[in-house]
C-alpha positions as CSV (number, residue, x, y, z in Angstrom):
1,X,93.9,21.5,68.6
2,X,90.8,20.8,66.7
3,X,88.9,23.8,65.2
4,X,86.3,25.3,67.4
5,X,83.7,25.1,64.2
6,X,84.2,21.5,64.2
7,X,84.0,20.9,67.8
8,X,80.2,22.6,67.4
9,X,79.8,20.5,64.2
10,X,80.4,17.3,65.6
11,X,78.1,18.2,69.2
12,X,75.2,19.4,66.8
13,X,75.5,16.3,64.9
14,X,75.3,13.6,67.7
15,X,72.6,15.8,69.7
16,X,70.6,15.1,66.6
17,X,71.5,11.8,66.9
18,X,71.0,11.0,70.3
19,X,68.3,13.4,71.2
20,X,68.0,16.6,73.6
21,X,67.0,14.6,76.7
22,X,71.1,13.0,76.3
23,X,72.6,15.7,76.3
24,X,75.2,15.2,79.1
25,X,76.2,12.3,78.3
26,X,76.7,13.0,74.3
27,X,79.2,16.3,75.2
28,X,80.8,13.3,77.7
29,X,81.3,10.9,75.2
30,X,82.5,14.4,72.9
31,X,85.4,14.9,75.6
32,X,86.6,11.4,76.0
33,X,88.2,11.8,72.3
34,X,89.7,15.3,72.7
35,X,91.8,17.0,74.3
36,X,91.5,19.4,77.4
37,X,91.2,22.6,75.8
38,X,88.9,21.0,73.4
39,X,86.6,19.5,76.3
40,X,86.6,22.8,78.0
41,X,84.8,24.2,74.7
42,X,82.7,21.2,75.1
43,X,81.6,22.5,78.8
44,X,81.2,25.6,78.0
45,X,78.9,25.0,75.1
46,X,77.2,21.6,77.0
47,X,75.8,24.4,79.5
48,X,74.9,27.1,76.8
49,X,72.3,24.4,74.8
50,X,71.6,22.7,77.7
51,X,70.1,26.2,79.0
52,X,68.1,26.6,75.5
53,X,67.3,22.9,75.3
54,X,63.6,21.8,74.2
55,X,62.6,19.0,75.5
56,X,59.0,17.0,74.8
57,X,57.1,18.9,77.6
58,X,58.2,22.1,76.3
59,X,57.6,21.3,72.9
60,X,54.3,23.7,71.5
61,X,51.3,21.2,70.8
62,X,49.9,22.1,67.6
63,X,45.8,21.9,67.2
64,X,45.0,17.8,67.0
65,X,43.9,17.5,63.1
66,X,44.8,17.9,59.5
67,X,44.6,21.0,57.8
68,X,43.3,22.1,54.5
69,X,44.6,25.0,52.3
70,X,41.5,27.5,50.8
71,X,42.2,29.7,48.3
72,X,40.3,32.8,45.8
73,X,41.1,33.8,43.1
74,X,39.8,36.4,40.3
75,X,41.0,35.5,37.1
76,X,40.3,37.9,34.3
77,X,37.9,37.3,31.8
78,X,38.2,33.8,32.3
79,X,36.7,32.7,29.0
80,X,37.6,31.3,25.5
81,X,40.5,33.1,25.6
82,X,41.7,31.5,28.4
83,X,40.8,27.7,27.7
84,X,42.1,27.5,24.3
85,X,45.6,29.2,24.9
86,X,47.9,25.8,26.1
87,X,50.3,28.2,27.5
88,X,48.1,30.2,30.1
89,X,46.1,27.3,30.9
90,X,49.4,25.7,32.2
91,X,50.4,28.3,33.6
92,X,46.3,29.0,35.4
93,X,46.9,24.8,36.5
94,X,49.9,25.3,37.9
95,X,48.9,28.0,40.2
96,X,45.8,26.0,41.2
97,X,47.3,22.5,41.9
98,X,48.9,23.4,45.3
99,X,45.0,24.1,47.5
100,X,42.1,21.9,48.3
101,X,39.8,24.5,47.8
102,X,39.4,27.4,45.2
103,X,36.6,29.9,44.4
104,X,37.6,31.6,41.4
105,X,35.0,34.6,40.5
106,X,34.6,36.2,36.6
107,X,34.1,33.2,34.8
108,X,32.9,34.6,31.7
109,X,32.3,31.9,29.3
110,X,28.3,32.3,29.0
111,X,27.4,29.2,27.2
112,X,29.5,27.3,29.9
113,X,26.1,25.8,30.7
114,X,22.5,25.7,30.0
115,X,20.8,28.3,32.1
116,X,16.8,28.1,32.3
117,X,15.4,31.4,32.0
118,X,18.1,33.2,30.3
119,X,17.9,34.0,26.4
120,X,21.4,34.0,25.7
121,X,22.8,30.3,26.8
122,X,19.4,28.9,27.7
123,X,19.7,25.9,25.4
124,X,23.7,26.5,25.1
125,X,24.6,22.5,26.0
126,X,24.6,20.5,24.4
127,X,25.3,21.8,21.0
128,X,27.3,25.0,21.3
129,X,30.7,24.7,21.0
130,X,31.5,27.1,24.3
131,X,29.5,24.3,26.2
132,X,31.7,22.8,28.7
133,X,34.6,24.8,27.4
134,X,36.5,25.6,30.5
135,X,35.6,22.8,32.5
136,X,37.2,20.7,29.8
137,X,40.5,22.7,30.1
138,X,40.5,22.3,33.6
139,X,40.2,18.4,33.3
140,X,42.8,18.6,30.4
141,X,45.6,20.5,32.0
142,X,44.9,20.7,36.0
143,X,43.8,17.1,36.2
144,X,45.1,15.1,33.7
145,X,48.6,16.8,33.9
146,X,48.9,16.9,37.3
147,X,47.3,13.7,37.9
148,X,44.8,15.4,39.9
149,X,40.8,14.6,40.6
150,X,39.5,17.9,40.9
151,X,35.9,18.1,40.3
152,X,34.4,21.6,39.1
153,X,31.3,23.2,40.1
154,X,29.7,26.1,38.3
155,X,27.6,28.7,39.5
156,X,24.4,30.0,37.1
157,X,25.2,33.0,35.2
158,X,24.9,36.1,37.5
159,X,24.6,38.8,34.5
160,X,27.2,38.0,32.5
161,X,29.6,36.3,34.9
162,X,29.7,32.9,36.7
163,X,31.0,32.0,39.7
164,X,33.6,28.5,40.2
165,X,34.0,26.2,43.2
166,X,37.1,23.7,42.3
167,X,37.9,21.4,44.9
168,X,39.5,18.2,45.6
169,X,36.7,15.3,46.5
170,X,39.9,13.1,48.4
171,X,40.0,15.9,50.8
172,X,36.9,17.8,50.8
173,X,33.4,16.5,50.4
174,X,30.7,18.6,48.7
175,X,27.5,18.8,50.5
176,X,25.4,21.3,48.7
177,X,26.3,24.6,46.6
178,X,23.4,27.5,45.3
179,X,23.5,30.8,44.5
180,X,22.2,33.1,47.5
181,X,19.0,33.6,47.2
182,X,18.3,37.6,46.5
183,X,14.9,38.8,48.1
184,X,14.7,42.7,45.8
185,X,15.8,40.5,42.7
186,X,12.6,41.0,40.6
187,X,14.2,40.0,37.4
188,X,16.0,37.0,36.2
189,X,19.4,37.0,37.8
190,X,21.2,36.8,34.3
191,X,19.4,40.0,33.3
192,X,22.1,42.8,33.3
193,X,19.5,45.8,34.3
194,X,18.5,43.6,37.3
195,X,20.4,44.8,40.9
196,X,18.9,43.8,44.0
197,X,21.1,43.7,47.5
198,X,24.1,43.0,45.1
199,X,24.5,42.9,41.3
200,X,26.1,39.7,41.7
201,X,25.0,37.7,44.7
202,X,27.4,35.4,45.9
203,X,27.7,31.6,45.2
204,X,27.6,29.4,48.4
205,X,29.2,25.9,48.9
206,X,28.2,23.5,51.8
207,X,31.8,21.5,52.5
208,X,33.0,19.3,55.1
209,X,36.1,18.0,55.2
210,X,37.4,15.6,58.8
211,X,35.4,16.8,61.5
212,X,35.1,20.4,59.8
213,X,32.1,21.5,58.2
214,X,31.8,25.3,56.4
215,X,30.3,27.4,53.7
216,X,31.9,29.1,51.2
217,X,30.5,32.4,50.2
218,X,32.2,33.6,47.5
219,X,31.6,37.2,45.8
220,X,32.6,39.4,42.9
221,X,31.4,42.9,44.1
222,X,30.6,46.0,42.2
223,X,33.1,48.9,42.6
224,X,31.1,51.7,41.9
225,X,28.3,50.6,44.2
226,X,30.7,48.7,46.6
227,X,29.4,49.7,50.2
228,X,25.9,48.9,49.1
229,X,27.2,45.7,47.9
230,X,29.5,44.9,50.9
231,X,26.3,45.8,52.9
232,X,24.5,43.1,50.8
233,X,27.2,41.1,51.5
234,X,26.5,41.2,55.3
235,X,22.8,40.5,54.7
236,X,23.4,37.1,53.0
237,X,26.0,36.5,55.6
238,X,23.5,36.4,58.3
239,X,20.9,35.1,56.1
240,X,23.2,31.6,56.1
241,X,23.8,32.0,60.0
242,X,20.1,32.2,60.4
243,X,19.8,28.6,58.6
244,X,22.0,27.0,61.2
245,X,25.3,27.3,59.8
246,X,28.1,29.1,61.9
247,X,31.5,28.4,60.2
248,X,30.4,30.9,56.9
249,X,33.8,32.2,55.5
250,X,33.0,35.0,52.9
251,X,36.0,35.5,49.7
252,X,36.5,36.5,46.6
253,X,37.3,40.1,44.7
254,X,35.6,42.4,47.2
255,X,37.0,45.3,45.6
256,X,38.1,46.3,49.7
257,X,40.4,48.9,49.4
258,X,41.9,52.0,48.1
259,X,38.8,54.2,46.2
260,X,36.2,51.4,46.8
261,X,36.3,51.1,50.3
262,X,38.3,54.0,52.4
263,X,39.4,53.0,56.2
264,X,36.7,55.8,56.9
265,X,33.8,53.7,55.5
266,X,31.6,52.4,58.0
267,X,29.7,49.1,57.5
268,X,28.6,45.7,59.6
269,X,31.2,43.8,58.2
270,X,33.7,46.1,59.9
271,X,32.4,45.5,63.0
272,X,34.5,43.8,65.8
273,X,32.3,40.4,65.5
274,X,34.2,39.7,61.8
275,X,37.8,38.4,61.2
276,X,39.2,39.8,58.1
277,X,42.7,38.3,56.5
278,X,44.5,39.9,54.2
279,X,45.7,43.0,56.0
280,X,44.6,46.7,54.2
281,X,48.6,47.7,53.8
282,X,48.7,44.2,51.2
283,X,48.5,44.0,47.8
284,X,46.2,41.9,45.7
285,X,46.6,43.1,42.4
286,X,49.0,42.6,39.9
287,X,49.0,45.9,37.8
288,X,50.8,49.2,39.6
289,X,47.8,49.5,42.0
290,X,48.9,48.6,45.3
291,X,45.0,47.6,46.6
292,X,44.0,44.4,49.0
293,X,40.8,43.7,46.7
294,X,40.6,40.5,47.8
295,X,39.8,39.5,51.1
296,X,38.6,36.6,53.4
297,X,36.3,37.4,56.2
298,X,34.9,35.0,59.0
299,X,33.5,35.5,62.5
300,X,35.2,34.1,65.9
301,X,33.7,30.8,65.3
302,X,35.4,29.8,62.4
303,X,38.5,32.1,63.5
304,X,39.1,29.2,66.5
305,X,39.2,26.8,63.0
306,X,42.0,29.3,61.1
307,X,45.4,28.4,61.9
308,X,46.6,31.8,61.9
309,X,48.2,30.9,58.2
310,X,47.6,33.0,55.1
311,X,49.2,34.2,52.2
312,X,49.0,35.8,48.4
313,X,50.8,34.4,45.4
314,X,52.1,36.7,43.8
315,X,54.4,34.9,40.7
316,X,51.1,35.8,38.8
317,X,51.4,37.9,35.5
318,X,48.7,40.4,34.0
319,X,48.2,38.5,30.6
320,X,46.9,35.4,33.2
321,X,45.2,37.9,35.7
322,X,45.3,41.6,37.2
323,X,44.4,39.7,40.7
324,X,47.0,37.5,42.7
325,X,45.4,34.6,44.1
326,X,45.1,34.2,48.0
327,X,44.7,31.7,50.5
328,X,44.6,30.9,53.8
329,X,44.6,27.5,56.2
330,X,42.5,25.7,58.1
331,X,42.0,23.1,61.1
332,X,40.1,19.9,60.4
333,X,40.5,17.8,63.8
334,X,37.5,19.8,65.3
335,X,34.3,22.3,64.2
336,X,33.9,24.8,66.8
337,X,30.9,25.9,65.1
């Protein structure tokens, strides 16, 4: 008598073979070479995956389209400490090289770039050594190692932070990126003393990428003031929907949880027009806190473009970051908005 686990082995194998729809006549063919009690396992386990069977028209269709992977991530202090250690910038590229999209917030090289206007970097590139510093440890360890063509887009220093946009041009296509524009700014935005709707008002990117166009609004907020700035947050929100554009995804280190923002706290971005993913009970932060800082929020429009697929990396250690990075997924067959 042959073994009942090798009677199963050998149906499961020739169903893959053959295919659902032959079912029958593969458990047949199963029974013509055993014997009876053998082919009387056969029928009883012929009707049990015949029962369960998926066939073509029961198959779920998935959304027509590619999808594209967009992720945020906060990493500390990311500066000339960062760039000129080998061993985290491996470590930062090997994280990043798996997403089409990536807003990292607290860039903190200054003298990344020339900034008009601002005393400290104004004439920084070229010349000073800091110029171009983490871009060119991006190229030297993301691209070249990975044999990747990422290109990198800087924000202007917002007090003494920038904002990053990394993104990959074979997937994605750039159309346009600024800082929002802040209407109680009075002073220049790199001056530390100057607040407006937000200390730091987000950085937007314009992308398309197939038939699905989007902004990126990404934002570092500021804890002790964080309603006001979530409420700021709002206003440049609808400030870009205003302009035309529906499919506006806000992310970044929102500071959303725990002290910073209580389930209590009323605000429009709570209301029941925004999607937010990253649930409150999750954890964003790699030190002992157990906070969901980091968020990404989106009205229905662009939640008919999510694919319902998120998640937070977490093999992230705190002399890299004291923020996991997160992500979530994308439809590009169609642009509801």
């Amino acid at each position: 008598m042959y073994p009942k686990t090798i009677i199963v082995s050998i149906l499961l194998i020739l169903i893959a073979i053959s295919g659902c729809t032959d079912l029958k006549d593969t458990a047949s063919d199963v029974k013509d070479t055993l014997n009876d009690t053998a082919a009387d396992i056969i029928d009883d386990l012929t009707d049990k995956f015949i029962e369960t069977a998926i066939t073509p028209d029961t198959i779920p269709q998935e959304k027509p389209g590619e999808t594209i992977k967009i992720a945020s991530w906060n990493i500390e202090n990311f500066g000339k400490s960062n760039a000129t250690d080998p061993e985290r910038m491996k470590k930062i590229a090997a994280i990043l090289n798996d997403y089409d999209i990536i807003a990292v917030q607290e860039i903190s090289n200054v003298r990344e770039q020339s900034d008009p206007g601002c005393p400290r970097n104004e004439n920084a590139c070229p010349g000073d050594p800091n110029c171009n510093l983490i871009r060119s440890a991006l190229e030297t360890y993301l691209n070249d190692a990975y044999n990747e063509n990422y290109e990198f887009v800087f924000s202007p220093r917002v007090k003494d932070e920038r904002y990053l946009f990394i993104y990959d041009p074979d997937t994605v296509q750039l159309i346009h990126s600024a800082l929002a524009t802040d209407p109680e700014d009075t002073l220049p935005i790199c001056d530390t003393s100057s607040a407006g709707l937000m200390a730091r008002q987000p950085f937007k990117g314009l992308f398309k990428a197939g038939d699905f166009d989007f902004m990126l609004m990404t934002a570092h907020t500021s804890p002790s003031i964080n309603i006001h700035e979530l409420e700021g947050l709002a206003f440049f929100y609808e400030q870009a929907v205003q302009k035309g554009e529906e499919d506006i995804i806000i992310l970044g280190d929102l500071n959303a949880d725990c002290t910073y923002l209580k389930n209590t706290d009323q605000m429009k971005l709570r209301d029941s027009f925004y999607t937010w993913i990253v649930p409150d009970e999750a954890d964003t932060t790699v030190s002992k806190t157990d906070c969901a800082y980091d968020r990404f929020i989106f009205k229905d429009s662009t939640k008919e473009d999510y694919t319902g697929n998120y998640g937070i990396y977490k093999n992230i250690t705190d002399d890299i970051s004291d923020h996991y990075l997160i992500w979530a997924e994308f439809w590009t067959g169609n642009d509801s908005g």
